[in-house]
C-alpha positions in Angstrom: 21.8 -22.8 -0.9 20.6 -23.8 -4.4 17.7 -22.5 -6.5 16.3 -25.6 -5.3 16.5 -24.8 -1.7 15.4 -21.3 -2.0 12.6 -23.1 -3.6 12.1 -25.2 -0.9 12.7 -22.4 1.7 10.2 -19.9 0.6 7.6 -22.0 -1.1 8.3 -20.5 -4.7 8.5 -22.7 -7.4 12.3 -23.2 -9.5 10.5 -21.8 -12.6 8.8 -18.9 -11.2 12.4 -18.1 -9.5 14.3 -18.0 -12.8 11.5 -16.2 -14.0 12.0 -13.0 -11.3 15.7 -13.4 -12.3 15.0 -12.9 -15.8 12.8 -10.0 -15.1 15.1 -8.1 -12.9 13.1 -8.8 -9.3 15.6 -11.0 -8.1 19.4 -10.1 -7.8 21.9 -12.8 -9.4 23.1 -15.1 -6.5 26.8 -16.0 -6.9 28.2 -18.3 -9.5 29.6 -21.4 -8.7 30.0 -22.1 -12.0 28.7 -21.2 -15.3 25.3 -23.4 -14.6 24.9 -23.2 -10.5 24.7 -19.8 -8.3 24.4 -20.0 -4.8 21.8 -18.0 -2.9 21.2 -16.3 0.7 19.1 -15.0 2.8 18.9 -11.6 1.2 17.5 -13.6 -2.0 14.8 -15.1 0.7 14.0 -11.7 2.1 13.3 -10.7 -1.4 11.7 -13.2 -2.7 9.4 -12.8 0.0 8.8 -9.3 -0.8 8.1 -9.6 -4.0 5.6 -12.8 -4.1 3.7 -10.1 -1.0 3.7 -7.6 -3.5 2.1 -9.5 -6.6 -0.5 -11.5 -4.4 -1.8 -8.4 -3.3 -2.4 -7.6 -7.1 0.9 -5.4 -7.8 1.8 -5.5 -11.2 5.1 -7.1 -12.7 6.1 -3.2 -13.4 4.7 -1.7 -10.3 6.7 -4.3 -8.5 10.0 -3.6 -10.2 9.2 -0.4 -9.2 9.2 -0.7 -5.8 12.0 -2.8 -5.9 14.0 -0.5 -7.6 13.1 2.0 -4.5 14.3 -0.8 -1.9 17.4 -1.1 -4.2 18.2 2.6 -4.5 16.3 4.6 -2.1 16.5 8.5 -1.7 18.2 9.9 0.9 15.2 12.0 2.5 12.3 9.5 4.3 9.6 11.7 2.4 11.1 11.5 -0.9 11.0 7.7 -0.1 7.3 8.2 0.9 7.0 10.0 -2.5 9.2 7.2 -4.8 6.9 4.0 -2.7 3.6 6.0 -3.9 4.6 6.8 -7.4 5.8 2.9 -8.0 1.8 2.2 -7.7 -0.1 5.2 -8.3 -1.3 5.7 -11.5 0.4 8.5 -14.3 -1.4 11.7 -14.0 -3.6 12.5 -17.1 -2.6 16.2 -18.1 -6.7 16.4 -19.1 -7.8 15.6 -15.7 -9.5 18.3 -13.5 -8.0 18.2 -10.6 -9.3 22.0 -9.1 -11.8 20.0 -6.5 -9.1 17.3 -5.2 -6.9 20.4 -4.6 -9.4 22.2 -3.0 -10.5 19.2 -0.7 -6.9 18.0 0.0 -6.3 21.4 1.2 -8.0 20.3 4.1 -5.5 18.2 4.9 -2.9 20.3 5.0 -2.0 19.9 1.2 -0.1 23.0 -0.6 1.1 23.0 -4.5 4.2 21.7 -4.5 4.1 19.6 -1.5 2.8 15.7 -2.8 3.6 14.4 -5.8 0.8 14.9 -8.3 -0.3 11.9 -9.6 -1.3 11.6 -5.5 -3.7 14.5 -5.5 -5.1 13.0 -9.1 -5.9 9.9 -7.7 -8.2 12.0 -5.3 -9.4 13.3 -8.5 -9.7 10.3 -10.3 -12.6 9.3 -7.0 -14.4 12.3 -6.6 -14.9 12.1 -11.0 -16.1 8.1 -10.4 -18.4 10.3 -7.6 -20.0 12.1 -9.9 -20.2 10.2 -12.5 -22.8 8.0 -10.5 -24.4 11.1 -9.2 -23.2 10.2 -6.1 -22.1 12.8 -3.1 -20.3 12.2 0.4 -22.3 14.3 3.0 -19.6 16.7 4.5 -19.9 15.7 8.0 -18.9 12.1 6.4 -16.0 13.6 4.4 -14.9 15.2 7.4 -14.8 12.3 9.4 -12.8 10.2 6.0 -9.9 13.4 6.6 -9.7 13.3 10.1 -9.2 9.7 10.2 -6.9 9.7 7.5 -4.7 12.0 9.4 -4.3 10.4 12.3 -3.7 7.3 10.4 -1.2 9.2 8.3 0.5 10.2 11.4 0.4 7.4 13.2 2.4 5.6 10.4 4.9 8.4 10.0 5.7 8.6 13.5 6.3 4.6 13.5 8.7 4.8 10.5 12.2 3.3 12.3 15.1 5.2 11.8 17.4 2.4 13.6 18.7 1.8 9.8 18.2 2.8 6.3 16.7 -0.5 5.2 14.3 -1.1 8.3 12.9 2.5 6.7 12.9 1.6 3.2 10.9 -1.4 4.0 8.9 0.1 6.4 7.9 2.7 4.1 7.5 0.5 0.8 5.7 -2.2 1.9 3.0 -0.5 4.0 2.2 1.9 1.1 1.4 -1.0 -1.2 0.6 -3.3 1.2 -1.4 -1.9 3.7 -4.5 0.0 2.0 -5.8 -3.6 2.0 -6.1 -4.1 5.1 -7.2 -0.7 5.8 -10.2 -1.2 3.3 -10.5 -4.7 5.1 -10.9 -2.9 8.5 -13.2 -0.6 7.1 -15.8 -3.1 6.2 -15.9 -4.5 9.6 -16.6 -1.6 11.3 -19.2 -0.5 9.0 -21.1 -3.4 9.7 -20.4 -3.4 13.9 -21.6 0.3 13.4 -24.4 -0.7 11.5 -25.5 -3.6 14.0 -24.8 -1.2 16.8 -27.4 1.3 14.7 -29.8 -1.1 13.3 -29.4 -4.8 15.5 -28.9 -7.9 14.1 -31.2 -10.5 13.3 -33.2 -11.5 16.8 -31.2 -8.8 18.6 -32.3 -5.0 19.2 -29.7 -2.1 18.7 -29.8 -1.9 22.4 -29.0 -5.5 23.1 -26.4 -5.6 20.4 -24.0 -3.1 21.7 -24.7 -4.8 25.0 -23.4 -8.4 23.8 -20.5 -6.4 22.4 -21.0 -5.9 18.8 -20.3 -3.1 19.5 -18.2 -1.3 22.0 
């Protein structure tokens, strides 16, 4: 197909197209001549991927970093765990005290050497916003944040497929940047079923709202 049909196909507009092109987001389709290229699937499946990434608020650069992993992934699944995190986590600050992260992160299992470090800084960078607002996480709270973060870590591992390379690199990619959304999403919801379960709603007791099934 033309640039106008991939246009048409994936709802991206001609300009916007040329522009991923231009910025290296998009591979060149195959020239027809030396003002037409023809384009494929692949360029949908990409294109697809990439407008997912930006409109959940990935960066130009962040993006071509995670392209660049779906382009040339490691060989090892973690290392492609490790190269999908460090195309959006911030650079770690050399300055930044990172003594408490470790020391919580150890709860998880964490030991030096085993995650890449700008990782266990981002931990470091939220506990620091923490205390800046002279705010604390009770610890049967933050124990309840690491055990469900480990079974949620687990659970994704074990569904990474390993029928082909690029269902893994996908896999892997696109539910590191593009799942903490939906997670956070999640999160929000249940807070408030727990809290209607807890407090009741308006005209309904605590009692009567678990009843009705706000909560279950």
């Amino acid at each position: 197909m033309r640039i106008s049909g991939l246009s048409a196909v994936t709802g991206v507009s001609v300009p916007t197209i040329k522009y991923y092109l231009r910025e290296g987001l998009l591979f060149e389709g195959v020239r027809t001549s030396p003002t037409q290229a023809e384009y494929g699937d692949d360029h949908v499946h990409r294109l697809r991927v990439i407008r997912a990434l930006i409109d959940s608020g990935v960066s130009i650069a962040e993006t071509r970093k995670v392209i660049r992993s779906l382009d040339d992934p490691p060989q090892s699944p973690h290392d492609l765990l490790g190269a999908a995190h460090a195309a959006v986590t911030p650079h770690f600050a050399e300055d930044l005290d990172i003594a408490a992260a470790e020391l919580l992160v150890t709860r998880l299992g964490w030991q030096p050497g085993l995650c890449d470090p700008d990782v266990v800084a981002g931990v470091a960078r939220a506990l620091q916003s923490l205390e800046r607002a002279d705010f604390s996480v009770p610890d049967d709270v933050m124990t309840a944040y690491l055990h469900a973060v480990a079974r949620i870590a687990r659970a994704e591992i074990e569904g990474i497929p390993t029928e082909s390379a690029d269902a893994a690199v996908r896999y892997v990619v696109l539910g590191s940047v593009l799942v903490e959304p939906l997670i956070l999403a999640l999160r929000r919801v249940a807070e408030q079923v727990a809290s209607a379960e807890r407090f009741g709603v308006a005209g309904m007791s605590p009692g009567s709202a678990a009843a009705a099934g706000v909560a279950e």
